[in-house]
RODREN-150701 format. One record per residue: residue number from 1; x, y, z of N, C-alpha, C in turn. Coordinates in steps of 0.05 Angstrom, whole numbers, m for minus. Each point is the difference from the previous one (the first is absolute). Layout:
// residues N
+-----+--------+---------+--------+---------+----------+--------+--------+---------+--------+
:   k : n.east : n.north :   n.up : ca.east : ca.north :  ca.up : c.east : c.north :   c.up :
+-----+--------+---------+--------+---------+----------+--------+--------+---------+--------+
: NUM :      X :       Y :      Z :       X :        Y :      Z :      X :       Y :      Z :
...
+-----+--------+---------+--------+---------+----------+--------+--------+---------+--------+
// end
This chain:
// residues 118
+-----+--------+---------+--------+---------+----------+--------+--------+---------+--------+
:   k : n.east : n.north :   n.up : ca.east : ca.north :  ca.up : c.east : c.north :   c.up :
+-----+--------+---------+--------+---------+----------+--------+--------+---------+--------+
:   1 :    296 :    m457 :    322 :      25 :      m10 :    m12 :     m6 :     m22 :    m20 :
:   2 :     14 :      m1 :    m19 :       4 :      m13 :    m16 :     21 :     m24 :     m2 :
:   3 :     m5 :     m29 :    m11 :       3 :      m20 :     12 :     23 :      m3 :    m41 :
:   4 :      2 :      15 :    m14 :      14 :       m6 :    m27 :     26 :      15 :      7 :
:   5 :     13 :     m28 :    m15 :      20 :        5 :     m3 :     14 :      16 :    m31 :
:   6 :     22 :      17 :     10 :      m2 :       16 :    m21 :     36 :       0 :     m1 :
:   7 :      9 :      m4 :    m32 :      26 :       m5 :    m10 :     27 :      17 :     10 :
:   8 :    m15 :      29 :      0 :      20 :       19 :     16 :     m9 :       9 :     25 :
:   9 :      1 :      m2 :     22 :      m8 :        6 :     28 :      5 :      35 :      3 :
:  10 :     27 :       1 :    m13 :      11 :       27 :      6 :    m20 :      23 :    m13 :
:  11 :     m2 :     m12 :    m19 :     m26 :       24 :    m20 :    m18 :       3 :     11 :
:  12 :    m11 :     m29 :     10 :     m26 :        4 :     14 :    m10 :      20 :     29 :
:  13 :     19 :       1 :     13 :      12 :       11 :     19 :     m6 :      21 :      0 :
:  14 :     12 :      10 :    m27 :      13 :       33 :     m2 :    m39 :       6 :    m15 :
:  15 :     m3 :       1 :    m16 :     m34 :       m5 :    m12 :    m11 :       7 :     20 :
:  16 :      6 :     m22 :     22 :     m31 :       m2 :     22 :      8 :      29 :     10 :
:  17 :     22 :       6 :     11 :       8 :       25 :     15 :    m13 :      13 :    m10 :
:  18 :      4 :      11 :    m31 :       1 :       21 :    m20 :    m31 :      13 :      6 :
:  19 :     m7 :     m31 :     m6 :     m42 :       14 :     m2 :     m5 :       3 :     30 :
:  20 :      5 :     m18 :      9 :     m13 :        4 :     35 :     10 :      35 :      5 :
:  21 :     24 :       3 :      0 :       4 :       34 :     m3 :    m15 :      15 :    m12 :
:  22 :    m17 :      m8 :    m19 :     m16 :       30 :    m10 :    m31 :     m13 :     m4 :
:  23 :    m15 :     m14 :     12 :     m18 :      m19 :     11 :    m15 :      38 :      5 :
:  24 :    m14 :       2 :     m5 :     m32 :       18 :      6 :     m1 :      m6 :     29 :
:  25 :    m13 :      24 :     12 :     m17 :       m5 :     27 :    m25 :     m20 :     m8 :
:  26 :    m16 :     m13 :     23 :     m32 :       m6 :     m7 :     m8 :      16 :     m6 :
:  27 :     m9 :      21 :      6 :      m8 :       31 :     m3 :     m9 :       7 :    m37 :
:  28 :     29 :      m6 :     m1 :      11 :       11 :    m36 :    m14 :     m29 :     m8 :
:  29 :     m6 :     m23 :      2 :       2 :      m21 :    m19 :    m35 :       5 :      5 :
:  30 :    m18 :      m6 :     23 :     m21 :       12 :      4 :    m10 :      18 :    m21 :
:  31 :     12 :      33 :      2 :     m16 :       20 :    m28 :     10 :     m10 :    m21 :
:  32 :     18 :     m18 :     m5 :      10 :       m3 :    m33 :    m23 :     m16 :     m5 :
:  33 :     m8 :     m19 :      6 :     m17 :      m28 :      7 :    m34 :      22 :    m12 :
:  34 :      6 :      24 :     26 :     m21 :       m1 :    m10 :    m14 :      18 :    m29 :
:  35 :     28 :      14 :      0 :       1 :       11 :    m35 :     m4 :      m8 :    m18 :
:  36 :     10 :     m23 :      2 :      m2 :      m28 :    m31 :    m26 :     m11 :     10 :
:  37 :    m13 :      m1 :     18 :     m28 :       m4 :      4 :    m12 :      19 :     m9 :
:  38 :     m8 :      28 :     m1 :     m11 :       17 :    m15 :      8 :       3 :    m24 :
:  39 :     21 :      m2 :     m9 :       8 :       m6 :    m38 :     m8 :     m33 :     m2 :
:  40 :    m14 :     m17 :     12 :     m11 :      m22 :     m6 :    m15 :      m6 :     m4 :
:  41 :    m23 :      19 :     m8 :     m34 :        6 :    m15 :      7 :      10 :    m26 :
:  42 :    m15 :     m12 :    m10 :      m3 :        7 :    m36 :    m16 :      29 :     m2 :
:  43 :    m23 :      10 :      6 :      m4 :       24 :      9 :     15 :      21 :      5 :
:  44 :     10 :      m3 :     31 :      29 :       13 :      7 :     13 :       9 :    m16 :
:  45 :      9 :     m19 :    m23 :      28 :        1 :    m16 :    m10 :      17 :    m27 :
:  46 :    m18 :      m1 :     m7 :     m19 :       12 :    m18 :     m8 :      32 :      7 :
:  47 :     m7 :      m1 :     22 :      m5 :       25 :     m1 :     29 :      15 :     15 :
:  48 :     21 :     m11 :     13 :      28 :       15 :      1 :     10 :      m1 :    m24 :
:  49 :    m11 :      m1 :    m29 :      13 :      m12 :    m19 :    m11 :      30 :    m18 :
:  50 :    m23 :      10 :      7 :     m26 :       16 :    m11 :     20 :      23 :      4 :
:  51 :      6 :       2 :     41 :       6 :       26 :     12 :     32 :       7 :     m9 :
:  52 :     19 :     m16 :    m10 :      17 :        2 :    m12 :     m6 :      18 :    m22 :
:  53 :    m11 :      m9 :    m19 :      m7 :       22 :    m21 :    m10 :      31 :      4 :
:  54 :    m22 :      m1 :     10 :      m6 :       28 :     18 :    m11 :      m2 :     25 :
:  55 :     m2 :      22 :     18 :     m21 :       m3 :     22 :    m21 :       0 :    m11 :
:  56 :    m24 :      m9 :     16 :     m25 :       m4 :     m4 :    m12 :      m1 :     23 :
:  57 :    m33 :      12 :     m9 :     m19 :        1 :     27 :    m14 :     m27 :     m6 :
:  58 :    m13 :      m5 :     22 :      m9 :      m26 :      7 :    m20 :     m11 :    m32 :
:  59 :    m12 :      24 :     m6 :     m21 :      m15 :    m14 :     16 :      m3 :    m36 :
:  60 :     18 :      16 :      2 :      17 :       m5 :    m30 :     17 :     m16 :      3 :
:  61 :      3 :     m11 :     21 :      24 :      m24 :      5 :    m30 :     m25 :     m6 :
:  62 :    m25 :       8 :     13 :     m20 :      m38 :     m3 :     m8 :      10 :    m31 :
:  63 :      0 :      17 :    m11 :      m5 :        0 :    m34 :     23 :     m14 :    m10 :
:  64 :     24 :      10 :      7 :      24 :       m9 :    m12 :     m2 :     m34 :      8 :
:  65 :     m4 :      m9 :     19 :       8 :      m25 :      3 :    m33 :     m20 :     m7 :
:  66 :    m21 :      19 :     m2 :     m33 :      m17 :     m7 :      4 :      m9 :     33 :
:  67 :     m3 :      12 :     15 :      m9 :       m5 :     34 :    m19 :      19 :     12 :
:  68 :    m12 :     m16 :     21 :      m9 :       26 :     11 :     13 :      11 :     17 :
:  69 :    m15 :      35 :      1 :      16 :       20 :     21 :      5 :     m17 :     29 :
:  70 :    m16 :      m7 :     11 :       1 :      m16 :     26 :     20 :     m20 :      3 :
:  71 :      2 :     m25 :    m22 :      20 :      m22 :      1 :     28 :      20 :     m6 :
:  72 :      2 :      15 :    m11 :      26 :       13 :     m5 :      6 :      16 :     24 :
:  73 :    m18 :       6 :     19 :       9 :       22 :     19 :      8 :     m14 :     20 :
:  74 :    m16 :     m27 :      0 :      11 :      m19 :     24 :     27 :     m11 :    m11 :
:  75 :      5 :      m2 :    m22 :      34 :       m8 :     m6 :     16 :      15 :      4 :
:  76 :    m11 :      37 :      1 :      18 :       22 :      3 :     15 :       6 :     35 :
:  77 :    m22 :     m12 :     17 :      13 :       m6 :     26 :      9 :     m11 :      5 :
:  78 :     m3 :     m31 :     m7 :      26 :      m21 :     m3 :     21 :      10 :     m9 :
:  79 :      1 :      16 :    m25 :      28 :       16 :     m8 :     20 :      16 :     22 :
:  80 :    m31 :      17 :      3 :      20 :       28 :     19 :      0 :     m18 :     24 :
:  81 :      0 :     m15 :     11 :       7 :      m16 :     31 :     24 :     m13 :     m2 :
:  82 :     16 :      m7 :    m40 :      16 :      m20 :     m2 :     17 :      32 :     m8 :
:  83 :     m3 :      16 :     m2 :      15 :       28 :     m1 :     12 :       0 :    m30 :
:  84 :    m24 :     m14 :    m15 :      16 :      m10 :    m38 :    m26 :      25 :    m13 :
:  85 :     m8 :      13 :     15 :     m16 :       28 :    m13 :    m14 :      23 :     16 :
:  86 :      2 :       9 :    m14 :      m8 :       41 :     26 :    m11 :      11 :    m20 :
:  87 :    m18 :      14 :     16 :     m25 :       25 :     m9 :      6 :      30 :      5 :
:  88 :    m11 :      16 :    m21 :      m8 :       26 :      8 :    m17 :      15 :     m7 :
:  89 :    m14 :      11 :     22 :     m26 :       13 :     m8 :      6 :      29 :    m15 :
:  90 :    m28 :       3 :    m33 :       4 :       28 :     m4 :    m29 :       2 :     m5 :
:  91 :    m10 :      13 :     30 :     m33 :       13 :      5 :     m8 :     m24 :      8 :
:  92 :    m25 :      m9 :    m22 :     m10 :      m25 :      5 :     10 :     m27 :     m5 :
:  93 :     21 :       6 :    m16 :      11 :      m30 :    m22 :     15 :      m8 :     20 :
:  94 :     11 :     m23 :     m2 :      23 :      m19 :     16 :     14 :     m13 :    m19 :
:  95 :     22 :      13 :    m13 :      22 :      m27 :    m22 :     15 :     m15 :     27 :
:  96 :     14 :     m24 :    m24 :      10 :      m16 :     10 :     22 :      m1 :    m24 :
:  97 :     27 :      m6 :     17 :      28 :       m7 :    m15 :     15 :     m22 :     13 :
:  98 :     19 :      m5 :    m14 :      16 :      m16 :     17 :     13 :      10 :     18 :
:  99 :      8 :     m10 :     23 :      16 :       13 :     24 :     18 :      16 :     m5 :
: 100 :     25 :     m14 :     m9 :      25 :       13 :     m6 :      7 :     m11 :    m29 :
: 101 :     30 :      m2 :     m3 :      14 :       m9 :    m21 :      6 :     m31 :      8 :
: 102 :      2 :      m6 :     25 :       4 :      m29 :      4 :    m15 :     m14 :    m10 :
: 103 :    m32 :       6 :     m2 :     m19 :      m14 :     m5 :     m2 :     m10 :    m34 :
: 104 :      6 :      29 :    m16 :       3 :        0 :    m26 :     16 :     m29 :    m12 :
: 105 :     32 :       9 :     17 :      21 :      m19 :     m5 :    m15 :     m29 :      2 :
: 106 :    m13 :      m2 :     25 :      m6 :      m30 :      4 :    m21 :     m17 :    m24 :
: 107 :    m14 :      11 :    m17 :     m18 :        4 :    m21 :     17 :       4 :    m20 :
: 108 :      8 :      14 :     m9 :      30 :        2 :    m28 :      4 :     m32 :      4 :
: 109 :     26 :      m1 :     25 :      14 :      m27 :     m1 :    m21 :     m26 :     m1 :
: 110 :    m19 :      m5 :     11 :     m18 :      m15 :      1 :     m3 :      m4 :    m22 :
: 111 :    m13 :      14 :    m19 :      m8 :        3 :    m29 :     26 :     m12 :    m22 :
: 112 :     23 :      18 :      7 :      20 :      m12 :    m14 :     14 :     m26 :      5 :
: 113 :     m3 :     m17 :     24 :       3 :      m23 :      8 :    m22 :     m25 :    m15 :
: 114 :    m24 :       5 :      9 :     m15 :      m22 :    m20 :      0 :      10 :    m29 :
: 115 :     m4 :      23 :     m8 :      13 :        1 :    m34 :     25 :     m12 :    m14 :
: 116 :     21 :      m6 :     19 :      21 :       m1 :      2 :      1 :     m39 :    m16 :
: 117 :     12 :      m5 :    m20 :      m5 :      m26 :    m24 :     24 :     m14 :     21 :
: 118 :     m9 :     m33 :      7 :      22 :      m21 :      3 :    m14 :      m8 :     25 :
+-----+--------+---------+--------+---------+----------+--------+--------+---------+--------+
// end
């Protein structure tokens, strides 16, 4: 609790209600926590940035980014564990894309937020 005093009590009131009503489980604030922790590597963001444009197999994704296959494959599990990218095998190859459309969106808006002048 908070010890400030505040001009309208009544607003404040209604506010605290409002959010405390739609307040996340731990659960939910936990995987969000740990989402923005995997979009919180420069890497990460670079190469979900790559898989946006096309899928790619491991070793055209470390050309594309000047990495090696290895450092990029260990970021590709960090990905698929944070569920921000998925694979599919055809024979021997393994691409990699972004998960869904959520992931896209979060990369668009991202992008258009710090481009974003003021």
């Amino acid at each position: 609790m908070s010890n400030i005093a505040c001009g309208n009590t009544e607003q404040h009131v209604e506010n605290v209600d409002r959010v405390r009503g739609q307040m996340l489980t731990e659960r939910d604030f936990l995987f969000l926590a740990e989402l923005f922790k995997a979009l919180g590597d420069y890497t990460r963001v670079r190469m979900l940035y790559a898989l946006s444009i096309n899928e790619l197999c491991v070793c055209a994704l470390a050309e594309v980014l000047d990495m090696s296959p290895s450092a990029i494959s260990h970021q590709l599990r960090l990905l698929r564990a944070a569920r921000l990218v998925r694979y599919r095998k055809d024979g021997k190859n393994v691409y990699y894309t972004l998960d869904d459309d959520h992931v896209r969106a979060l990369i668009v808006q991202g992008l258009d937020h710090v481009r974003e002048e003021g």
